[in-house]
N, CA, C, O and CB atoms as a CASP TS submission, in Angstrom:
PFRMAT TS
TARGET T0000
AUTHOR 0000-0000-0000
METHOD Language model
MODEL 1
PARENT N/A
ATOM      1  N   UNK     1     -30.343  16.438  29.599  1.00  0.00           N
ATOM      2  CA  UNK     1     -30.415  17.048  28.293  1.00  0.00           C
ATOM      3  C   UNK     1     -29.047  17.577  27.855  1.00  0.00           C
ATOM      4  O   UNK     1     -28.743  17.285  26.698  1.00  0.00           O
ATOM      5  CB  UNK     1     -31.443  18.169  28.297  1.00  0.00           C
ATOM      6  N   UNK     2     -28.333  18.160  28.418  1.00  0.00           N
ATOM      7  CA  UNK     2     -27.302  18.654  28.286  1.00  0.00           C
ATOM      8  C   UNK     2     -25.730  17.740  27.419  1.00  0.00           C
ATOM      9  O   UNK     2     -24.922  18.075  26.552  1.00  0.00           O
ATOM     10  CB  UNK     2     -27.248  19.029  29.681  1.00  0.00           C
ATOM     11  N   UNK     3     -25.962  16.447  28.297  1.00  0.00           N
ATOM     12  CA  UNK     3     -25.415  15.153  28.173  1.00  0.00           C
ATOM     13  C   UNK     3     -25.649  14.775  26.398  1.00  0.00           C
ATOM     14  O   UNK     3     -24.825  14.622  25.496  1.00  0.00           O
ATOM     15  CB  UNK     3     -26.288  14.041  29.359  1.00  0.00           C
ATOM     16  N   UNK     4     -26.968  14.723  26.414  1.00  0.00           N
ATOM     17  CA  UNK     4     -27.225  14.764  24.923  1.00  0.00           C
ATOM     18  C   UNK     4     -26.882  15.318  23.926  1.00  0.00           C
ATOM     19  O   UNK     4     -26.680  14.847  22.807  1.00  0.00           O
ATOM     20  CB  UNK     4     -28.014  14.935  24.706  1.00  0.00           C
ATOM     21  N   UNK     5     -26.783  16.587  24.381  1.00  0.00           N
ATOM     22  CA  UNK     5     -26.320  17.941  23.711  1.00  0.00           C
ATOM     23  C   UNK     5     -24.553  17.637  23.289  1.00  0.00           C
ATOM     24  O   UNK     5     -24.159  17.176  22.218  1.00  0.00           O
ATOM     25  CB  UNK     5     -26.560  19.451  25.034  1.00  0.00           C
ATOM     26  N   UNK     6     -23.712  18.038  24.444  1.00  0.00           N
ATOM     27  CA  UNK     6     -22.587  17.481  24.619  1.00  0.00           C
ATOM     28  C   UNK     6     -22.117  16.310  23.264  1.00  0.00           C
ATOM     29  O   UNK     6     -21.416  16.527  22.276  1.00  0.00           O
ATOM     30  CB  UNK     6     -22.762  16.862  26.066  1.00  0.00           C
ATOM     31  N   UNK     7     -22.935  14.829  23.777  1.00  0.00           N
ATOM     32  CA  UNK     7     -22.745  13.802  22.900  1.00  0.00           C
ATOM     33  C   UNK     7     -22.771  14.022  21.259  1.00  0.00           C
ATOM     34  O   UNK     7     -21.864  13.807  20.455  1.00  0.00           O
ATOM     35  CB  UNK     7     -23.718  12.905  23.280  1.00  0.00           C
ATOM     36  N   UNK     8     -24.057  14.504  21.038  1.00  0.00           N
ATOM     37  CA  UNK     8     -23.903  15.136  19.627  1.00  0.00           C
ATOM     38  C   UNK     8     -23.001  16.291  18.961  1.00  0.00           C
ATOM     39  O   UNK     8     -22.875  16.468  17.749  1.00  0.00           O
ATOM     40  CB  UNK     8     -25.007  15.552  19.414  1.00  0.00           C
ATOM     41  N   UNK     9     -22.394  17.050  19.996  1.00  0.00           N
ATOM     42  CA  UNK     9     -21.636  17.772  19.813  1.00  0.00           C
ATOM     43  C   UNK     9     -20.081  17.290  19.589  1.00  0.00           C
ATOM     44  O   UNK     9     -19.201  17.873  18.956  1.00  0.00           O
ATOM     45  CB  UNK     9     -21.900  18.508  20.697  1.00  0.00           C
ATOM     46  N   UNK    10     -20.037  16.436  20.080  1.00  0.00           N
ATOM     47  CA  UNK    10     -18.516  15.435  20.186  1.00  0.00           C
ATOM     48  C   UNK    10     -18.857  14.350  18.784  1.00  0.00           C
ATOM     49  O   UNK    10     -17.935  13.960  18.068  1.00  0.00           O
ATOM     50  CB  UNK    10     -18.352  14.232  22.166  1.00  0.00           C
ATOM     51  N   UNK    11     -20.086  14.013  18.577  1.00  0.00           N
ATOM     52  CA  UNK    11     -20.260  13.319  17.505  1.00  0.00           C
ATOM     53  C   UNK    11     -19.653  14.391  16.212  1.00  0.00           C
ATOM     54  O   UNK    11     -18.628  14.030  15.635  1.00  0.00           O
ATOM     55  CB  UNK    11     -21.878  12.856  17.460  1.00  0.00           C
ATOM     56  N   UNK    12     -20.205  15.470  15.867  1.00  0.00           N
ATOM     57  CA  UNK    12     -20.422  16.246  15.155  1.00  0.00           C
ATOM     58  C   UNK    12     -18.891  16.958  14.511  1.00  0.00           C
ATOM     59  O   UNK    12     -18.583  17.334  13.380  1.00  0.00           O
ATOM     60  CB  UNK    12     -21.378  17.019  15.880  1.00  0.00           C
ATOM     61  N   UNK    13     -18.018  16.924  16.042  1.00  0.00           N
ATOM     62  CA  UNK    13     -17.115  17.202  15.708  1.00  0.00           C
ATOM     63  C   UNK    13     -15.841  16.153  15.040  1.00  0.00           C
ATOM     64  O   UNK    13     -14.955  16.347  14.207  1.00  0.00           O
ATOM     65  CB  UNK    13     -16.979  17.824  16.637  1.00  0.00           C
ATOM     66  N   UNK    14     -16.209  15.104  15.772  1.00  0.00           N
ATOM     67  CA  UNK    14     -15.587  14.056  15.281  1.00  0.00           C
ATOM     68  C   UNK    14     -15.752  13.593  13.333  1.00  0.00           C
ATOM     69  O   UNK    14     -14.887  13.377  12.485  1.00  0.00           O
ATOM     70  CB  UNK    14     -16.203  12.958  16.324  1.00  0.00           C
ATOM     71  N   UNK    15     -17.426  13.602  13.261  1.00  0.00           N
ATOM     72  CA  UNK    15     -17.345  13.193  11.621  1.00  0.00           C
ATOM     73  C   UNK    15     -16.684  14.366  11.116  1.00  0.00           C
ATOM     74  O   UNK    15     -15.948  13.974  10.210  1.00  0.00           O
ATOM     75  CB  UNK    15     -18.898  12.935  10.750  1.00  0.00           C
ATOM     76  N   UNK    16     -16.573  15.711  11.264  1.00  0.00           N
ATOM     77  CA  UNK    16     -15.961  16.813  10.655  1.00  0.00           C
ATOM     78  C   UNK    16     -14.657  16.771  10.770  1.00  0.00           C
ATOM     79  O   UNK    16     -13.900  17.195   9.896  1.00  0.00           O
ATOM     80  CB  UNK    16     -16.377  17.966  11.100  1.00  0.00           C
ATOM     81  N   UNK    17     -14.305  16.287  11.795  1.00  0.00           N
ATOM     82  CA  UNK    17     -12.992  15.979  11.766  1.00  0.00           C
ATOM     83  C   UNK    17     -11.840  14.751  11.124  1.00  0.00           C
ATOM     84  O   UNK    17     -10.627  14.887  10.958  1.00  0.00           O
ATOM     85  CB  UNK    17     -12.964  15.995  12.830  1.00  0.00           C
ATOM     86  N   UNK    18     -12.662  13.607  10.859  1.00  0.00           N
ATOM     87  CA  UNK    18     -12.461  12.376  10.186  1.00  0.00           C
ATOM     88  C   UNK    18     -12.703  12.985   8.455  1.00  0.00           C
ATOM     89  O   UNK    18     -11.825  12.788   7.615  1.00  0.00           O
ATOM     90  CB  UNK    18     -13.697  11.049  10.841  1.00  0.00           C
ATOM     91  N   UNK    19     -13.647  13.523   8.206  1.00  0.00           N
ATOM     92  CA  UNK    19     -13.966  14.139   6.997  1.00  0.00           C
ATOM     93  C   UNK    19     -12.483  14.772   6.330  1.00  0.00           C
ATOM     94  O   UNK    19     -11.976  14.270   5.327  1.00  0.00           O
ATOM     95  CB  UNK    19     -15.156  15.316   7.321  1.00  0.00           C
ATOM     96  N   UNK    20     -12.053  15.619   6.851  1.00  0.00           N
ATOM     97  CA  UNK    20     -11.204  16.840   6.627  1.00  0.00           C
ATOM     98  C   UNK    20      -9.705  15.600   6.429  1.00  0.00           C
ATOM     99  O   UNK    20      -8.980  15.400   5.455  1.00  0.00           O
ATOM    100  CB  UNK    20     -11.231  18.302   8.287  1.00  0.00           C
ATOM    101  N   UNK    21      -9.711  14.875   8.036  1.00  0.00           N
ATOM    102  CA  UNK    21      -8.826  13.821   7.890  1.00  0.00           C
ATOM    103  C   UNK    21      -8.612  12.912   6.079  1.00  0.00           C
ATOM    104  O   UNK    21      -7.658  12.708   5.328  1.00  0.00           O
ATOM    105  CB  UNK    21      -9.475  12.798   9.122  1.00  0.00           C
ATOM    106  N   UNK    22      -9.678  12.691   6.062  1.00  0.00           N
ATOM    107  CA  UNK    22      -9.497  11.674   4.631  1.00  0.00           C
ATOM    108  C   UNK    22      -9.369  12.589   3.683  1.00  0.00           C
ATOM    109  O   UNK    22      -8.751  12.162   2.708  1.00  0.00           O
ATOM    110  CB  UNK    22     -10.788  10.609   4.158  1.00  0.00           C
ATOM    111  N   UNK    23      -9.764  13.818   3.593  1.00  0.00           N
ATOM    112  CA  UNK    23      -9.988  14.719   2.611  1.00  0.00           C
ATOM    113  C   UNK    23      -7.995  14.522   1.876  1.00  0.00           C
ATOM    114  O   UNK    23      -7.382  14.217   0.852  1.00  0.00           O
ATOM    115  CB  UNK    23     -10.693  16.574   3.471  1.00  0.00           C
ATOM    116  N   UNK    24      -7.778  14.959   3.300  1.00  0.00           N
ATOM    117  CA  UNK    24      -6.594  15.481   3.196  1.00  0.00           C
ATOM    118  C   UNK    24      -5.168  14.206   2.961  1.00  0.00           C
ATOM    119  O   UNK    24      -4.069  14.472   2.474  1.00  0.00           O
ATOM    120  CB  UNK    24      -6.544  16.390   4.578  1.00  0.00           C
ATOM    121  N   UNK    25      -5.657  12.758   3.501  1.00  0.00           N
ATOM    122  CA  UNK    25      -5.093  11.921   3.259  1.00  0.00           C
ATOM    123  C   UNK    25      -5.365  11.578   1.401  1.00  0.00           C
ATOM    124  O   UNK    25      -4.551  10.985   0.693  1.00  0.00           O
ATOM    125  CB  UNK    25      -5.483  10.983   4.372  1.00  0.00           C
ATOM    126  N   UNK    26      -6.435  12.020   1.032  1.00  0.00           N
ATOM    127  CA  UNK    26      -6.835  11.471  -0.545  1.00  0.00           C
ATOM    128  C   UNK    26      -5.984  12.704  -1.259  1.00  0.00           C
ATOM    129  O   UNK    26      -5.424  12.488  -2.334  1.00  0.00           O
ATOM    130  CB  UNK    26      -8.884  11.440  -1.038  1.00  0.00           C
ATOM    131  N   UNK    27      -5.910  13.982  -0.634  1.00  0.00           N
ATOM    132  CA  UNK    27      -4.945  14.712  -1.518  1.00  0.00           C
ATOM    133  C   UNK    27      -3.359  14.457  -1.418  1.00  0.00           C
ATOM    134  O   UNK    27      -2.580  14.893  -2.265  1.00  0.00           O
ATOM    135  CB  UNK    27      -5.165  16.136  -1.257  1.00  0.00           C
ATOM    136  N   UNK    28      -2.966  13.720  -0.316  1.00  0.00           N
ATOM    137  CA  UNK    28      -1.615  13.309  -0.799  1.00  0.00           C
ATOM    138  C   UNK    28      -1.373  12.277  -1.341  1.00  0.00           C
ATOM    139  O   UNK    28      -0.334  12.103  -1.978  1.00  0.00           O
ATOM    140  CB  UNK    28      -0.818  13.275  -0.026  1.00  0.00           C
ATOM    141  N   UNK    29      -2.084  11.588  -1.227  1.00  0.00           N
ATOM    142  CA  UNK    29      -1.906  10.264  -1.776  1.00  0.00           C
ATOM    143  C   UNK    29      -2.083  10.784  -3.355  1.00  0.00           C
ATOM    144  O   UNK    29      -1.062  10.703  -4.038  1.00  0.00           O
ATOM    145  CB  UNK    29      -3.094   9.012  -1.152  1.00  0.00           C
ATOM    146  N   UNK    30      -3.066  11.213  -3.881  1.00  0.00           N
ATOM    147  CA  UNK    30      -3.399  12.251  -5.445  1.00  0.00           C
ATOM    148  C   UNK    30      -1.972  12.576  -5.977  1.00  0.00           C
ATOM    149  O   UNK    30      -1.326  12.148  -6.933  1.00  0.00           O
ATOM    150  CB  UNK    30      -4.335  14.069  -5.121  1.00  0.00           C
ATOM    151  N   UNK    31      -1.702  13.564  -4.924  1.00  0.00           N
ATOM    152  CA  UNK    31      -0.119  14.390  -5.204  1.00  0.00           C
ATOM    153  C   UNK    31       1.386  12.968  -5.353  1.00  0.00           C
ATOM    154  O   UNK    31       2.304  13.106  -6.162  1.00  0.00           O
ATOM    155  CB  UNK    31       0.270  15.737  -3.246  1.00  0.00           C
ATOM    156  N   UNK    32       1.291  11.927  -4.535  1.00  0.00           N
ATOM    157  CA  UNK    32       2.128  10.945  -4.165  1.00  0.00           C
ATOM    158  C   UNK    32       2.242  10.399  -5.882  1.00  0.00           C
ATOM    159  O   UNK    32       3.171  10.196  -6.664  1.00  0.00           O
ATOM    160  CB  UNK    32       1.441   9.821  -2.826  1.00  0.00           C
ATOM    161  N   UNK    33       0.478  10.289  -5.945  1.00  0.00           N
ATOM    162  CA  UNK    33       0.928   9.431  -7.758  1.00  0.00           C
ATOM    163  C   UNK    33       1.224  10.342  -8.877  1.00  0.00           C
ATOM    164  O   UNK    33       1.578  10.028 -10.014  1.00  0.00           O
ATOM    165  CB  UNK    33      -0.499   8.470  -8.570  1.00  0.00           C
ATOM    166  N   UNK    34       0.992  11.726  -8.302  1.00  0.00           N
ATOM    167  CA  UNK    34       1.287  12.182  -9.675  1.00  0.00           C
ATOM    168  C   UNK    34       2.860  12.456  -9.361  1.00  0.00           C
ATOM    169  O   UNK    34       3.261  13.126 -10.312  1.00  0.00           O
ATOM    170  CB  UNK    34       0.301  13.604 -10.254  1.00  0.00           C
ATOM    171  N   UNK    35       3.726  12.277  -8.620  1.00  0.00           N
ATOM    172  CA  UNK    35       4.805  12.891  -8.729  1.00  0.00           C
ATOM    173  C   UNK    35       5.532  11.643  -8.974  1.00  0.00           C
ATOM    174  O   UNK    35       6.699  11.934  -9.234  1.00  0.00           O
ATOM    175  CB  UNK    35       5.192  13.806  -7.614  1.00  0.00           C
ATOM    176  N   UNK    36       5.279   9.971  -9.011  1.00  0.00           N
ATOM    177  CA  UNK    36       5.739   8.673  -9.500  1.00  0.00           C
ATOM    178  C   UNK    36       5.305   8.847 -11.165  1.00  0.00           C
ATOM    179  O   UNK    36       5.973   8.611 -12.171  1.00  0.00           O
ATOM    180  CB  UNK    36       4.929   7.272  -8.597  1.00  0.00           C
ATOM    181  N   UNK    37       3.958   9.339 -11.020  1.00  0.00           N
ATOM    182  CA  UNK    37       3.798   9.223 -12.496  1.00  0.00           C
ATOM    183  C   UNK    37       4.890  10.091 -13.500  1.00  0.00           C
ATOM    184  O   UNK    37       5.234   9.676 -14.606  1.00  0.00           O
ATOM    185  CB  UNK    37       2.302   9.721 -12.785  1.00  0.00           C
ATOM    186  N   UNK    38       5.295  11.189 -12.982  1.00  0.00           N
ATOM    187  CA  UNK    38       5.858  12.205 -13.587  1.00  0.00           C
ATOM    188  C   UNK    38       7.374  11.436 -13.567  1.00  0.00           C
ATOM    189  O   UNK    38       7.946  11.581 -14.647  1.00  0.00           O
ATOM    190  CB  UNK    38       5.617  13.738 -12.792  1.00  0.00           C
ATOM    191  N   UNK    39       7.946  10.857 -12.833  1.00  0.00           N
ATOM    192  CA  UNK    39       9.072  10.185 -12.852  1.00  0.00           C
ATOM    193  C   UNK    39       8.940   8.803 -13.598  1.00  0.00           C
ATOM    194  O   UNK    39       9.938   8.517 -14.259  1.00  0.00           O
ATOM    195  CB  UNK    39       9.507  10.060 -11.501  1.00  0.00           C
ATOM    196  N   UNK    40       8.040   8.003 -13.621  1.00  0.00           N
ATOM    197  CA  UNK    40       7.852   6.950 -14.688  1.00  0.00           C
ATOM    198  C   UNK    40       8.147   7.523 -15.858  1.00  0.00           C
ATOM    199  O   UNK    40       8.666   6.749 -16.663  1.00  0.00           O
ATOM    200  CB  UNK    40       6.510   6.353 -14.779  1.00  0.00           C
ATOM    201  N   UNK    41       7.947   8.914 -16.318  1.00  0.00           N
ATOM    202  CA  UNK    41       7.261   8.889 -17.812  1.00  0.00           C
ATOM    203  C   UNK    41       9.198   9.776 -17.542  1.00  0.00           C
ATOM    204  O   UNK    41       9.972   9.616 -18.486  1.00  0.00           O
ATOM    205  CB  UNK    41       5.054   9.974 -18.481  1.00  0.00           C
ATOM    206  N   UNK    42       9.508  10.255 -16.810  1.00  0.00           N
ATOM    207  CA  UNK    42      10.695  10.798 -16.796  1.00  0.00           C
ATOM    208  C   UNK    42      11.920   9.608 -17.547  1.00  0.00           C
ATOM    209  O   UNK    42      12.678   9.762 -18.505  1.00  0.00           O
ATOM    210  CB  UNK    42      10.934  11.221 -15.172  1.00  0.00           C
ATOM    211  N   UNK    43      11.685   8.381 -16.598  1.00  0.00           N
ATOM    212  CA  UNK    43      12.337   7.196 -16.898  1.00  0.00           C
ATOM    213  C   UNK    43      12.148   6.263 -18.020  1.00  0.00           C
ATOM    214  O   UNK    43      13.089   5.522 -18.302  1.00  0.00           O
ATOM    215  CB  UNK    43      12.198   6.567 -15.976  1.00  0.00           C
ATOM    216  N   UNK    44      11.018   6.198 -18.720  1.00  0.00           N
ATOM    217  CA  UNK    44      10.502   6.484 -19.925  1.00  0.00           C
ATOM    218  C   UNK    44      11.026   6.764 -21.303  1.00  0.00           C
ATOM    219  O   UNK    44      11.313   5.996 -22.221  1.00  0.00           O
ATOM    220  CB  UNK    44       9.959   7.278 -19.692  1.00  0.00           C
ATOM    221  N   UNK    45      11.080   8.221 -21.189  1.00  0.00           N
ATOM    222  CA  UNK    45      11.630   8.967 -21.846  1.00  0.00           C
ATOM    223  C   UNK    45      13.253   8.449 -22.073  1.00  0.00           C
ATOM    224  O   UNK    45      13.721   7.956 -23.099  1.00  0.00           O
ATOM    225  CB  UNK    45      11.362  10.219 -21.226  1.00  0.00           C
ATOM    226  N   UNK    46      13.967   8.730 -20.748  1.00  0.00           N
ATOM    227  CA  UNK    46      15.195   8.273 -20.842  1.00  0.00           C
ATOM    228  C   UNK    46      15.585   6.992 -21.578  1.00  0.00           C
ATOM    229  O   UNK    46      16.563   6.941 -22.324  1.00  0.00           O
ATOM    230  CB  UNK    46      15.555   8.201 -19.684  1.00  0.00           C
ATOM    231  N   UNK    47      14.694   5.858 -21.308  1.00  0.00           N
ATOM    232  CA  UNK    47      14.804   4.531 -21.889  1.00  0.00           C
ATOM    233  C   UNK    47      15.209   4.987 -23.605  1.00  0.00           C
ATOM    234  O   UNK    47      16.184   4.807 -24.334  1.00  0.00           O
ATOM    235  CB  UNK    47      13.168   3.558 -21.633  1.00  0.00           C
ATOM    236  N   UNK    48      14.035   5.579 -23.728  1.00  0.00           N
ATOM    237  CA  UNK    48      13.617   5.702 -25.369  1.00  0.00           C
ATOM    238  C   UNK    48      15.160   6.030 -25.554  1.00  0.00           C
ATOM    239  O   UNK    48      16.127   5.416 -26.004  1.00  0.00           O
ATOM    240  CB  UNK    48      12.247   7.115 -26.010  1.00  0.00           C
ATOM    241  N   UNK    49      14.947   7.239 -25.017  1.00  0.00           N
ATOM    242  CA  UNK    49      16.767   7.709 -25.375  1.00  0.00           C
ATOM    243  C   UNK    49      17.616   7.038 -25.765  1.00  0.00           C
ATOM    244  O   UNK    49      18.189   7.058 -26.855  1.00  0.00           O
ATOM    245  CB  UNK    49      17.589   8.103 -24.424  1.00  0.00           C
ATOM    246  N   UNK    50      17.779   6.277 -24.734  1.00  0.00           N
ATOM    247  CA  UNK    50      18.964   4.947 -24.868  1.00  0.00           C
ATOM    248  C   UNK    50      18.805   4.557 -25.709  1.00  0.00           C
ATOM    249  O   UNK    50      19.571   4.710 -26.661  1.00  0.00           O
ATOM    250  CB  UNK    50      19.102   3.810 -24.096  1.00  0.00           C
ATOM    251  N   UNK    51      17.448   3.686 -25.760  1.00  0.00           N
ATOM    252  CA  UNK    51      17.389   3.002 -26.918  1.00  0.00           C
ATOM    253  C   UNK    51      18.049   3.045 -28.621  1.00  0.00           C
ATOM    254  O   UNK    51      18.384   2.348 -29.579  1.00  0.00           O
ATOM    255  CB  UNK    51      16.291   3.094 -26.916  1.00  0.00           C
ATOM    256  N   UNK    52      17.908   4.555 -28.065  1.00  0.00           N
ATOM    257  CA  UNK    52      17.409   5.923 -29.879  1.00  0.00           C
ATOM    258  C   UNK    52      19.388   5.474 -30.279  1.00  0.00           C
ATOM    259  O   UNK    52      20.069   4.995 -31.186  1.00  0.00           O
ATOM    260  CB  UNK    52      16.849   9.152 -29.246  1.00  0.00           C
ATOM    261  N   UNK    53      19.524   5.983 -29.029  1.00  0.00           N
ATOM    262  CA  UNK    53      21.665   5.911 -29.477  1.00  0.00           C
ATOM    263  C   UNK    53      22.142   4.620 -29.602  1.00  0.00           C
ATOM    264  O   UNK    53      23.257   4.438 -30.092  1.00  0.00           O
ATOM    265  CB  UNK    53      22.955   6.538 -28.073  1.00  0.00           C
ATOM    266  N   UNK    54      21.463   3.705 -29.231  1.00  0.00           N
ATOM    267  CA  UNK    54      22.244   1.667 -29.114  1.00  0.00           C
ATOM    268  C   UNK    54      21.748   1.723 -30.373  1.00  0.00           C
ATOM    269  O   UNK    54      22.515   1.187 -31.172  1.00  0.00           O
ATOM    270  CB  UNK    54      21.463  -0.060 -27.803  1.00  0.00           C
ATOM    271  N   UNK    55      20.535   2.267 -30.974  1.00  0.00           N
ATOM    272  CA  UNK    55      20.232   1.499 -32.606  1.00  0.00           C
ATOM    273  C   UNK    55      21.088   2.265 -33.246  1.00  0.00           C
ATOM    274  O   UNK    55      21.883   1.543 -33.847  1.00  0.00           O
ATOM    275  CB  UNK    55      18.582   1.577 -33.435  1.00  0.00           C
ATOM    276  N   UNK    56      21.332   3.512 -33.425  1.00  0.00           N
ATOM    277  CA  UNK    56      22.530   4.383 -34.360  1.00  0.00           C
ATOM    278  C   UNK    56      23.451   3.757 -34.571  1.00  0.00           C
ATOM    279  O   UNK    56      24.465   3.809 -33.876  1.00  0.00           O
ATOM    280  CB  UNK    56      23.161   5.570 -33.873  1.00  0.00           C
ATOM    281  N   UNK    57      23.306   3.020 -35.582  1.00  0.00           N
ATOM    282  CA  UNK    57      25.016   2.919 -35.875  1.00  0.00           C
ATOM    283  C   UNK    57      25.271   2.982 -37.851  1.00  0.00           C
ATOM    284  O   UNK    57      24.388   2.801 -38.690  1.00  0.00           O
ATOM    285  CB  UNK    57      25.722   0.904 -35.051  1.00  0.00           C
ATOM    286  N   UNK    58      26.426   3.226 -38.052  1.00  0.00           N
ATOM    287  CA  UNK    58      26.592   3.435 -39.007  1.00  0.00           C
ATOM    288  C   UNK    58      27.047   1.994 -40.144  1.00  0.00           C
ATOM    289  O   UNK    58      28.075   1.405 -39.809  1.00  0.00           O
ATOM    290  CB  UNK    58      27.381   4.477 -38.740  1.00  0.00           C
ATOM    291  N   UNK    59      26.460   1.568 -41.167  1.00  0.00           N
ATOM    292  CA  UNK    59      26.629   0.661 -41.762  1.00  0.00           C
ATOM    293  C   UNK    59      27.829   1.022 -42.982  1.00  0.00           C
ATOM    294  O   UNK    59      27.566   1.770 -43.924  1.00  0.00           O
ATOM    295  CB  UNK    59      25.305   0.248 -42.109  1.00  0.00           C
ATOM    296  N   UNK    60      29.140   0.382 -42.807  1.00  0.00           N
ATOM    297  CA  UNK    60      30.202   0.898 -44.043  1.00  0.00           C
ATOM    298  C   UNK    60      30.190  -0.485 -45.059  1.00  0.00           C
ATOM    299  O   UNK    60      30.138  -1.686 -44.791  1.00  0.00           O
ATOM    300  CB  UNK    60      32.114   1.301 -43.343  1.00  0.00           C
ATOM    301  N   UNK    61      30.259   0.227 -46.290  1.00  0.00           N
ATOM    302  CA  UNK    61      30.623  -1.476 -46.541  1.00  0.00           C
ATOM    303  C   UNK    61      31.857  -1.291 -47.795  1.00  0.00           C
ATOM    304  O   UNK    61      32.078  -0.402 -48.617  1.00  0.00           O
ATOM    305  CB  UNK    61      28.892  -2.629 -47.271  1.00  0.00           C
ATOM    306  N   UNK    62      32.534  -2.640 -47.468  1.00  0.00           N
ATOM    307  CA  UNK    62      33.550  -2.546 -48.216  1.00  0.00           C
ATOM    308  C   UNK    62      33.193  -2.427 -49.432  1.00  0.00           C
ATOM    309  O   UNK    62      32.136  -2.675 -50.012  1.00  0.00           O
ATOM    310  CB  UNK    62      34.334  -3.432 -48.073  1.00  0.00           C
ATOM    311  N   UNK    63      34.980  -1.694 -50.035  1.00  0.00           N
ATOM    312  CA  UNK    63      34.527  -1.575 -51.887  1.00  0.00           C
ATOM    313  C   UNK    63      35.208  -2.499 -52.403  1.00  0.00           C
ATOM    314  O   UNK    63      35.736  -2.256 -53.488  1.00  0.00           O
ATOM    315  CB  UNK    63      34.934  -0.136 -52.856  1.00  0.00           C
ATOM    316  N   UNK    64      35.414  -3.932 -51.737  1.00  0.00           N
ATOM    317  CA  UNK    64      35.160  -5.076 -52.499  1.00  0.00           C
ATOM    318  C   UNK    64      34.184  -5.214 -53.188  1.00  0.00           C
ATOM    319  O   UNK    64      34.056  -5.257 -54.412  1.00  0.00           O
ATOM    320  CB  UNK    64      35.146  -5.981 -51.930  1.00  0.00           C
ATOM    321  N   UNK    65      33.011  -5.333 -51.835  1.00  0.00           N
ATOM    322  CA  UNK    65      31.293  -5.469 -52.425  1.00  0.00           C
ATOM    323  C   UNK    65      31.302  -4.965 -53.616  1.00  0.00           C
ATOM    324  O   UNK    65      30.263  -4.920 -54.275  1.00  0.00           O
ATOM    325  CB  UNK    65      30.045  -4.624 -51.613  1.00  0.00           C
TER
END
C-alpha cells in the first residue's frame, strides 16, 4: 500500500511540476513577443521617418517658366 501511496505521490508531484514548468515557459515566450513586437513597431516607425525626410524636397522653378 504504501508503494501506491508513494507512486501517486511522485505522480502528483510531477504533473504540478510540469504544470508550473509550461506555465512559466508560456510566460516567456508571451514576454519574448512582446518585446520583438515593441521593436518591430520601433523599426516601423523609424522607416516611416525616413521615408517622411527622402520625400521632402523642395520644388524651385525657374523664372524663365
Amino acid at each position: 500500500m504504501k508503494i501506491h501511496q508513494l507512486t501517486t505521490l511522485i505522480l502528483l508531484l510531477s504533473f504540478f511540476s510540469c504544470d508550473r514548468i509550461a506555465n512559466k515557459t508560456k510566460e516567456g515566450i508571451n514576454r519574448g513577443g512582446e518585446v520583438v513586437g515593441e521593436s518591430a513597431t520601433e523599426f516601423f516607425e523609424g522607416v516611416s521617418e525616413g521615408v517622411d525626410k527622402t520625400l521632402e524636397c523642395k520644388i524651385i522653378l525657374s523664372n524663365n517658366l
